[in-house]
C-alpha positions as CSV (number, residue, x, y, z in Angstrom):
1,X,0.0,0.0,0.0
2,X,1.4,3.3,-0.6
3,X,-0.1,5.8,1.6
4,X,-1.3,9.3,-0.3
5,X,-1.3,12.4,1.5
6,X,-3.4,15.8,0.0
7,X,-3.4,19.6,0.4
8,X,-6.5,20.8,1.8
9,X,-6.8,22.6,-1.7
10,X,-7.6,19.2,-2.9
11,X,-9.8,17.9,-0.5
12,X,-12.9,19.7,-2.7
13,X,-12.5,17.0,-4.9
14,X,-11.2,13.9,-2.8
15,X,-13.5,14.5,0.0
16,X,-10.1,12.8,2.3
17,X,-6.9,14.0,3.4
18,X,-5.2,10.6,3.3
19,X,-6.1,7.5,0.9
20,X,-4.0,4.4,0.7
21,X,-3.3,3.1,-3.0
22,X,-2.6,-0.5,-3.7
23,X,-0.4,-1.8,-6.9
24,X,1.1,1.6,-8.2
25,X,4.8,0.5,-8.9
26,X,5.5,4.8,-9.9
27,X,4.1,7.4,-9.6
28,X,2.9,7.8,-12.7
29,X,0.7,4.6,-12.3
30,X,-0.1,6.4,-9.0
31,X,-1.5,9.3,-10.9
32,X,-3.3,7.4,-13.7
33,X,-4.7,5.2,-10.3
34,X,-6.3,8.4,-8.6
35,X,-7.3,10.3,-11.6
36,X,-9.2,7.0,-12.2
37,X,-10.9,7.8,-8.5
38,X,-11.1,11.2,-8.6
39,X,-11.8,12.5,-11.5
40,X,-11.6,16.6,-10.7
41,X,-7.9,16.0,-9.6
42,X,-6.2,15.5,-13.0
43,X,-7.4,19.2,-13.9
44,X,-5.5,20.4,-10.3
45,X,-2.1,18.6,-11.2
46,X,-1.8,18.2,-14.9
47,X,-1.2,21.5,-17.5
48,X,-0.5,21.1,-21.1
49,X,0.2,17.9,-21.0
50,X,2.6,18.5,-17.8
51,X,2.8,18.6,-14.0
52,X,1.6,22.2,-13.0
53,X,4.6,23.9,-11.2
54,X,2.5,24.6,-8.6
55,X,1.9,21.6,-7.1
56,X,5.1,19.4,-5.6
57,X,4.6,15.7,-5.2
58,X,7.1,14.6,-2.5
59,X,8.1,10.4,-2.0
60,X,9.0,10.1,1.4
61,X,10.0,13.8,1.7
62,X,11.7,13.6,-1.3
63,X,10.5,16.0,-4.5
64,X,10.3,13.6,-7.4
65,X,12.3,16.0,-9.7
66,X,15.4,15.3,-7.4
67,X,14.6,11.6,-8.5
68,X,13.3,10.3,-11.7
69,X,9.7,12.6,-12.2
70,X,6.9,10.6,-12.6
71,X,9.2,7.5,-13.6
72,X,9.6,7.1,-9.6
73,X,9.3,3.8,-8.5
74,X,7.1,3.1,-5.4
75,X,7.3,0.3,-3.0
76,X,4.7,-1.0,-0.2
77,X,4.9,1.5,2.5
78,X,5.9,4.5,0.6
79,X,4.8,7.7,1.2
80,X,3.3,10.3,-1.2
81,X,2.7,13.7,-0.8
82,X,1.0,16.6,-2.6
83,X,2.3,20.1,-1.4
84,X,1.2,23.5,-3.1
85,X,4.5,25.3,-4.0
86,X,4.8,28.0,-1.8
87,X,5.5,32.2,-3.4
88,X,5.9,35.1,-2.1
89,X,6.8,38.9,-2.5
């Protein structure tokens, strides 16, 4: 099981904080899993074709662009996260 963790931002469409996905071996199979679910989330994280900047998707506490994107592999017990980037001025 890889436990999934959302921003409140998201929780419009999830209705959960915290879900717990079974047989996702990346995080793209992750993705394609919960846009599956929820169908409103794919507009929140996807843009042209790409992850929105705005969004960082952390395994473990680790951003997956310090690893291998959406190529990440996941194991049983891994962590996912989904934490709006945070700006300023």
């Amino acid at each position: 099981m890889i436990k999934v963790k959302f921003p409140t931002v998201f929780v419009q469409v999830t209705k959960e904080r915290r879900v717990e996905v079974d047989g996702a071996g990346s995080i793209g199979e992750l993705l394609d899993t919960l846009f599956e679910k929820y169908p409103g989330l794919k507009e929140k994280l996807i843009k042209d074709g790409e992850l929105t900047p705005f969004i960082n998707i952390f395994v473990n506490g680790e951003d997956i662009r310090h690893l291998n994107g959406v190529e990440t592999e996941l194991k049983d017990g891994d962590e996912v996260a989904f934490i709006p980037a945070i700006s300023g001025g």
